[in-house]
C-alpha positions in Angstrom: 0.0 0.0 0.0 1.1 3.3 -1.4 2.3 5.9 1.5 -0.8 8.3 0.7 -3.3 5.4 0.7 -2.1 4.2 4.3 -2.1 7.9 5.3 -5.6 8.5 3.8 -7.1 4.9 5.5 -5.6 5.8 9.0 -7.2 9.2 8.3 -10.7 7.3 8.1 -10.1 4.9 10.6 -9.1 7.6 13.0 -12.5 9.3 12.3 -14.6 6.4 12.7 -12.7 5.7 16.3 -13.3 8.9 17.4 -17.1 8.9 16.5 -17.2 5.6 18.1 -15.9 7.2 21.0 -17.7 10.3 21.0 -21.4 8.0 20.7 -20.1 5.8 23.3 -19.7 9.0 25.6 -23.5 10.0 24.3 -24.5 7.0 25.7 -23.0 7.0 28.7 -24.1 10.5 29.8 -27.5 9.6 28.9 -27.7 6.5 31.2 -26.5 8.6 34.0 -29.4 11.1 33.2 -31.8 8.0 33.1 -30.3 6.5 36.0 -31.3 9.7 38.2 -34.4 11.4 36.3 -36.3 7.8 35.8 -39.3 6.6 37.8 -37.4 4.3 39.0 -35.2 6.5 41.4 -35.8 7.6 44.7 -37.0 11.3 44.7 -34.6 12.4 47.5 -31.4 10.7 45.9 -28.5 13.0 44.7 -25.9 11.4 42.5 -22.4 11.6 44.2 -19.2 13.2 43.4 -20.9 16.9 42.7 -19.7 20.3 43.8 -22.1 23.4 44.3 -21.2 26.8 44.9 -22.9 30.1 45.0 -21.2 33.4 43.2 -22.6 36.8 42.9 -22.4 38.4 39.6 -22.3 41.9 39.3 -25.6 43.6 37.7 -26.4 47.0 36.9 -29.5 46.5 38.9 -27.7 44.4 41.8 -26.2 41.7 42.9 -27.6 38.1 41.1 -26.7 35.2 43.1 -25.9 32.5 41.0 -25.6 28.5 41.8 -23.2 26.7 40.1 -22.8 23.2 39.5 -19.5 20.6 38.6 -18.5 17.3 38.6 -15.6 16.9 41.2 -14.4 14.1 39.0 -13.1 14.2 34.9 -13.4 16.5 32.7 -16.8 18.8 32.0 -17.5 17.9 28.1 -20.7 20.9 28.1 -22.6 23.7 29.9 -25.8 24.3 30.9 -27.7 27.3 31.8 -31.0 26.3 34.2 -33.2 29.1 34.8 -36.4 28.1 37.2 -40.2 28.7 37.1 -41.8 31.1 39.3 -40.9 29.7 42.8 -39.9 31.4 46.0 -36.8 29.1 46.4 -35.1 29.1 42.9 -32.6 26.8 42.4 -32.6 26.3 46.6 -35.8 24.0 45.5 -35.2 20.2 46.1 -36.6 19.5 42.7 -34.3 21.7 41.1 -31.3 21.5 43.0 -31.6 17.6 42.5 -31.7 17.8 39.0 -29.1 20.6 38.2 -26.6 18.1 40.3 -28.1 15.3 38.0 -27.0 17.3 34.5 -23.5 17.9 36.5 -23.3 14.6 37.0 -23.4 13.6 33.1 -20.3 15.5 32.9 -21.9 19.2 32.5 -21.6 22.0 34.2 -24.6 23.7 35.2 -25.3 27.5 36.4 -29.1 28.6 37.9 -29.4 32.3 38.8 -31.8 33.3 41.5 -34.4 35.2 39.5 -35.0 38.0 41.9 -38.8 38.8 40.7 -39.6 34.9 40.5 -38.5 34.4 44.3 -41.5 36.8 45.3 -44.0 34.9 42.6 -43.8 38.3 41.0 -44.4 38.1 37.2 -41.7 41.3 36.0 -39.9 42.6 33.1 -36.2 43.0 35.6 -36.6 39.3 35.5 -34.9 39.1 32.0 -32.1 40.4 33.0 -30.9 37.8 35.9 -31.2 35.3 33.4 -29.3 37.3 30.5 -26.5 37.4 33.0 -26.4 34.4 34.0 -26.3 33.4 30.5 -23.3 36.0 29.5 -21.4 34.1 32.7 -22.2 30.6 31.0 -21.2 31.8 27.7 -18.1 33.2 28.8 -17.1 30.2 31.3 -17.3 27.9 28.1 -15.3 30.1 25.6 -12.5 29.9 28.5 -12.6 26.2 28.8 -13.1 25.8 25.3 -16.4 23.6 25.3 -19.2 24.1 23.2 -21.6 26.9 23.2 -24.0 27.1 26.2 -27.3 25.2 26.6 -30.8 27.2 27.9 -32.6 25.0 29.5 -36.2 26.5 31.4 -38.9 25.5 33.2 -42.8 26.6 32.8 -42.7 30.6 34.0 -39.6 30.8 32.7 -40.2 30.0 29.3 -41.2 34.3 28.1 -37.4 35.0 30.2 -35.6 32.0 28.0 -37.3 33.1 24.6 -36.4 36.9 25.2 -33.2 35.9 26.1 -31.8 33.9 23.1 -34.1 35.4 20.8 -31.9 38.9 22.2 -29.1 40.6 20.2 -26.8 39.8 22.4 -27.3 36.0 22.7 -28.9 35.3 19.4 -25.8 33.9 18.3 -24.4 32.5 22.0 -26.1 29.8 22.7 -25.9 26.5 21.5 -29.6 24.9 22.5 -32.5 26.6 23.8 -34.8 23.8 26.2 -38.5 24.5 26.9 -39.7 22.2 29.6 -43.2 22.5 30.4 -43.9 25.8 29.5 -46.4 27.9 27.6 -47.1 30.2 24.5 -50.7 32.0 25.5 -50.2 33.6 28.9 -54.1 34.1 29.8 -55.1 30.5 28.5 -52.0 29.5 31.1 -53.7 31.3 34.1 -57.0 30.4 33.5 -56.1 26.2 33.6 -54.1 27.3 36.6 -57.5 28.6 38.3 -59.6 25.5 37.1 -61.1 26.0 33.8 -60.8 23.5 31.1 -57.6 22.5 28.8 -58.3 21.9 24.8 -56.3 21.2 21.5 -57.1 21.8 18.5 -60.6 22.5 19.6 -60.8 19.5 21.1 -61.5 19.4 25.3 -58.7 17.5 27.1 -59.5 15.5 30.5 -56.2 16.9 32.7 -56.0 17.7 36.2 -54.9 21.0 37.7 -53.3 21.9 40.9 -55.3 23.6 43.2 -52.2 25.1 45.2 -51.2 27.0 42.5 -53.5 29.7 43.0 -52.1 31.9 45.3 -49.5 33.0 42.4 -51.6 34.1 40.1 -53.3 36.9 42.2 -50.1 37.4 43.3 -49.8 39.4 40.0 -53.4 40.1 39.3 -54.2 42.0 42.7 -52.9 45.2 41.6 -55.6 45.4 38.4 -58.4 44.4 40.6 -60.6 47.3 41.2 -59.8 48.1 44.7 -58.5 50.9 46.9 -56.5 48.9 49.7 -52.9 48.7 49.6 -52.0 45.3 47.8 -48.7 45.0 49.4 -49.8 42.6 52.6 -52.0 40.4 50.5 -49.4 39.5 48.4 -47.4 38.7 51.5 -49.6 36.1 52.9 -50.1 34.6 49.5 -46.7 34.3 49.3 -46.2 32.5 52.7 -49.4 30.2 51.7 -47.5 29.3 48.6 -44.6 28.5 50.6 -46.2 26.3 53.4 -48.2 24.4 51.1 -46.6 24.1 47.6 -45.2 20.6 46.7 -47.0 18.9 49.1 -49.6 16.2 48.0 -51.5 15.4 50.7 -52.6 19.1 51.0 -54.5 19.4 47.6 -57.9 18.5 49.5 -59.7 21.6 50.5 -60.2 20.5 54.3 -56.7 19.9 54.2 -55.1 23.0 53.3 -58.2 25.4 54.9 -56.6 25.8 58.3 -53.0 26.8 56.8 -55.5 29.6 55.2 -57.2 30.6 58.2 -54.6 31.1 59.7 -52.7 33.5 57.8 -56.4 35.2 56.9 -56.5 36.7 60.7 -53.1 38.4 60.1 -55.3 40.4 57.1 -57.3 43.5 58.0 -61.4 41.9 57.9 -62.2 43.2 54.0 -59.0 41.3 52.9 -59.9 37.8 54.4 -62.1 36.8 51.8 -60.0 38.0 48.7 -57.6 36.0 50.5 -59.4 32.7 50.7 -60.8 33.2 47.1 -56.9 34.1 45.9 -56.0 30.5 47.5 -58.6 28.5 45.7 -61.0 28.1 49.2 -63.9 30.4 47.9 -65.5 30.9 44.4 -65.2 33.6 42.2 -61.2 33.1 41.1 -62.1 32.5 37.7 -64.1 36.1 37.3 -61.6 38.1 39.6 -58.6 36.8 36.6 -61.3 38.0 33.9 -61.2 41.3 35.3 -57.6 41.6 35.6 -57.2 40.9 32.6 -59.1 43.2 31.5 -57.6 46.2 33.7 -54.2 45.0 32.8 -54.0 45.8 29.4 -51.2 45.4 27.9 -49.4 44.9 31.1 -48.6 41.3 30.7 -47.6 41.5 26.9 -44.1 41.1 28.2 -44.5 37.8 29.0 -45.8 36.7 25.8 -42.9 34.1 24.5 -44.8 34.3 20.9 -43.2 37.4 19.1 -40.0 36.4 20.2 -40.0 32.9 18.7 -38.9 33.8 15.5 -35.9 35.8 16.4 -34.4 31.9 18.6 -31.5 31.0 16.2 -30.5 27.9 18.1 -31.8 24.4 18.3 -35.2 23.9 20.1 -36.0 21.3 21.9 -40.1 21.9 23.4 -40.8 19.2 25.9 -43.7 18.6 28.3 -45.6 16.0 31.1 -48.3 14.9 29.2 -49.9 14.7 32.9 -48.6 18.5 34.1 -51.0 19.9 36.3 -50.1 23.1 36.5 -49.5 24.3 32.5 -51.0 21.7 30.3 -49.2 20.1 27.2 -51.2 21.6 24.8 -49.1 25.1 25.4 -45.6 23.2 24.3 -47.6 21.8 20.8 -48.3 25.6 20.6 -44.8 27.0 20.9 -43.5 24.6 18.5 -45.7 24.9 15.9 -44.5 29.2 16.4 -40.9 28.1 15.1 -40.4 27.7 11.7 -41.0 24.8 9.6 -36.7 25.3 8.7 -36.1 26.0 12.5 -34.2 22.8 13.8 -36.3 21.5 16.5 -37.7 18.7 18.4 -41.1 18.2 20.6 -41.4 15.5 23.0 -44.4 15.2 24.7 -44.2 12.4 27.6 -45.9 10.5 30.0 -43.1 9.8 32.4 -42.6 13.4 33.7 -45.3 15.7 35.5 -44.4 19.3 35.9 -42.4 18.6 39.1 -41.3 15.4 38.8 -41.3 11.4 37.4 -44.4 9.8 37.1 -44.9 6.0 36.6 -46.4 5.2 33.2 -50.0 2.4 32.7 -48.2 -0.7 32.1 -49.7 -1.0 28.2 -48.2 2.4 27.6 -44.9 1.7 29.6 -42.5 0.3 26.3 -43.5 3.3 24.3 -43.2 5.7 27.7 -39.2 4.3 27.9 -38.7 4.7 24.0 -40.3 8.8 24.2 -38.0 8.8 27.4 -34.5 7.8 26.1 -35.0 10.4 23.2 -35.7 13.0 25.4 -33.1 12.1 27.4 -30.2 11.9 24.7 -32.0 15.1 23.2 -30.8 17.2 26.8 -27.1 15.3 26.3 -26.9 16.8 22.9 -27.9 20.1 23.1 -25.1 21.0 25.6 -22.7 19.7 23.3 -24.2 21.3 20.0 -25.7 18.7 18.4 -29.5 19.2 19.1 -30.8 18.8 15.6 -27.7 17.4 14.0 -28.3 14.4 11.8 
């Protein structure tokens, strides 16, 4: 064999080994994420072998405390940028602290900014800009350690602060992946399943359950365009604090159940407050025409939190994913915001019945083989878009 020929064949078999190697990696990160995420795992079990620290970067509105994840152990091969949903503990949540340690332990490192307005279940325009620097922390980590471009991964209310962000000038080009999980295109359809009114696609009503604990943040943010005269400030207070005693916990979602946490924060409200408060928490009717005439008050207030003109400015790989059983957005919201990106846009939907909106969920045994197959796509979907190759054939 002629030099060149033996040069050109090691050439190819060189290339071959490496994408050998480089799948075989794929597949390894992707079991870790399956060993962890699954069903099958114990909802209080962190993976081993992870560090965490908090920084504080430097805003022109403040400080932003950001969490930041690592394996203590080999080499980081990606990065990840995980910005929460509306929820007083950010990334100090059990559920999201587990699973950014989870993503670190796949060999990524992962940063989560506390999104100041989302801590106080307070829908603002500010929030953007927590999670634009987290993101221009992420993007310069991973130019410095020479890994690929930055993954933007998001949860339900932070789906509008993701969009904005990589759809923005400055990150248009800066990311590598942009992940919606569980999130939503039409804001007032959003708040209205939130209160307890039905679900539908394509025309079509859809049988899907709702949390009922979930009602104290949305008059958290509609308070202030309800036709009253009273200072808003200590209503949203003890909303707040009923959000934070009762969220995340099951066995409160029965009225009886969860009434005497109410009552008990009601007394601390001046008389004329007490029953906005109990109808704000779900206990008395009339939730679903107090958001009506919000809405209507509002205006345009809320237009910034519309994800949908923003769509087609996203330059980088989507993946829109979503519970199938989420009780708190339902899945019909993710069909939405993919069908917004462009029929050119590389993009993926996975709709799936082995995650709720806060967690695993067991699928019916005669759906369980198709469950696992939706599952391990999803699951080599979030390997590959922190390493560039969401969308890649």
């Amino acid at each position: 064999m002629a030099r060149s020929a033996r040069v050109a064949w090691t050439a190819r078999a060189f290339a071959a080994m490496l994408a050998r190697m480089r799948a075989h990696e794929r597949h390894r990160k992707a079991a870790v994420l399956a060993r962890w995420l699954g069903p099958w795992a114990a909802e209080n079990a962190t993976p081993p072998g992870i560090r965490c620290e908090t920084i504080e970067l430097r805003t022109a509105t403040g400080p932003v405390a950001l969490r930041r994840y690592e394996p203590t152990s080999g080499r980081a091969s990606g990065v990840y940028v995980v910005v929460q949903g509306l929820h007083y503990a950010g990334p100090a949540d059990p559920r999201l602290d587990r699973f950014c340690r989870v993503l670190a332990a796949a060999g990524l490192v992962v940063f989560a900014p506390f999104v100041r307005p989302y801590l106080e279940l307070t829908l603002a325009p500010e929030a953007e800009l927590d999670v634009a620097a987290a993101v221009a922390h992420a993007v310069g980590f991973a130019s410095e350690r020479g890994l690929p471009r930055p993954a933007l991964f998001t949860l339900s209310f932070g789906t509008p602060l993701a969009v904005r962000v990589a759809a923005s000038a400055e990150h248009a080009t800066s990311l590598g992946a942009l992940v919606l999980f569980g999130g939503f295109a039409d804001f007032t359809t959003t708040l209205r399943f939130i209160l307890g009114r039905r679900a539908f696609r394509d025309e079509r009503e859809l049988t899907l359950r709702h949390d009922p604990l979930n009602a104290p943040a949305a008059f958290v943010n509609l308070v202030r365009h309800l036709p009253r005269e009273r200072e808003p400030a200590p209503l949203e207070r003890a909303w707040l604090e009923m959000a934070r005693r009762t969220w995340g916990r099951l066995e409160l979602r029965p009225r009886a159940r969860r009434e005497p946490i109410a009552d008990a924060l009601a007394v601390t409200l001046e008389p004329e407050d007490r029953e906005l408060f109990r109808v704000g928490c779900g206990l008395a009717p009339g939730g679903p025409a107090l958001l009506e005439v919000a809405l209507a008050r509002a205006g345009d207030h809320f237009a910034f939190i519309d994800p949908r003109p923003h769509l087609p400015r996203v330059r980088a790989p989507v993946l829109v994913a979503h519970g199938r059983d989420d009780d708190v957005i339902p899945y019909p919201q993710s069909c939405a915001l993919f069908a917004l990106l462009g029929k050119t846009h590389p993009k993926k939907l996975a709709l799936t019945g082995l995650f709720g909106h806060t967690g695993a969920m067991l699928p019916a045994p005669s759906a369980a083989l198709a469950e696992l197959d939706l599952a391990r796509e999803l699951l080599y979907a979030l390997v590959d878009a922190a390493h560039e190759r969401l969308g890649v054939a």
